[in-house]
DRENSEMAR-21610 format. One record per residue (C-alpha): residue in three letters; y, z, x. Coordinates in steps of 0.02 Angstrom, whole numbers, plus 50000, padded with zeros to 5 digits. Each point is the difference from the previous one (the first is absolute). Last residue first. Example, Ala and Ser with C-alpha at 12.3 -4.5 7.8 and 13.67 -1.06 7.14 Angstrom:
2
SER499475035750684
ALA498285003349931
This chain:
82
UNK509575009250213
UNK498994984349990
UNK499584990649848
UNK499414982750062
UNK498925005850134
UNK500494997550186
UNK500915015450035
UNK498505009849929
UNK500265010949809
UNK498204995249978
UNK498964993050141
UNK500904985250114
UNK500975008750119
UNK498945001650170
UNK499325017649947
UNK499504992149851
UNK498894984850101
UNK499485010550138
UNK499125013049841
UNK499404985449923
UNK499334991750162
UNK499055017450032
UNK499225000549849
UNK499264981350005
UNK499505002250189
UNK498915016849913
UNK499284987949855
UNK499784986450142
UNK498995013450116
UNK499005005549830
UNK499364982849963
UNK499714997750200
UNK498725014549966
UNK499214993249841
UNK499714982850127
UNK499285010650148
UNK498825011149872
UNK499164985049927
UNK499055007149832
UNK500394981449924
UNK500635011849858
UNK501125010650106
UNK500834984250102
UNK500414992949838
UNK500745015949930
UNK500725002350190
UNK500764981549989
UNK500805001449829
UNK500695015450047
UNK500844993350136
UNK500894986149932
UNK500545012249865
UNK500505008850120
UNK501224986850082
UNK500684993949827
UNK500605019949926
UNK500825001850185
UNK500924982549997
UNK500465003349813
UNK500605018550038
UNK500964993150158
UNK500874985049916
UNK500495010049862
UNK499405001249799
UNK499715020550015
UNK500895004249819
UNK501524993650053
UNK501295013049954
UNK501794996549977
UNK501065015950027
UNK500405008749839
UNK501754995449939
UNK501235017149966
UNK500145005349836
UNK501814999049924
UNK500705013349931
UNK500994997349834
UNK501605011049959
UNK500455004849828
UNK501815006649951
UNK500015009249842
UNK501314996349866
């Protein structure tokens, strides 16, 4: 009789798909600004598209402070950290 071993696959770590703090913050914040640049662009008012695009850029840059703070994917303050 044959002896037959079994080999165990180890877990894959726990992906989130992107559902953080910092992706939601980042994803809300632009969307902010995108909605005032359209509006902005179709009133022709260069001041208003341009504070569109400053809140779009603010939006990046809290998203990037936000994960390097811990709470983007795999972050010390998401629910499935490493």
């Amino acid at each position: 009789m044959s002896k037959q071993t079994v080999e165990m696959v180890p877990d894959l770590p726990h992906t989130n798909h992107g559902n953080t703090i910092a992706s939601w913050a980042m994803l809300g914040i632009i969307t902010l600004g995108f909605l005032v640049a359209a509006i902005g662009f179709d009133l022709s008012s260069t001041p208003i598209f341009i504070v569109g695009v400053a809140i779009m850029l603010i939006g990046l840059v809290a998203g990037l402070v936000l994960r390097a703070a811990g709470y983007g994917q795999g972050g010390k303050h998401t629910k499935y950290h490493h």
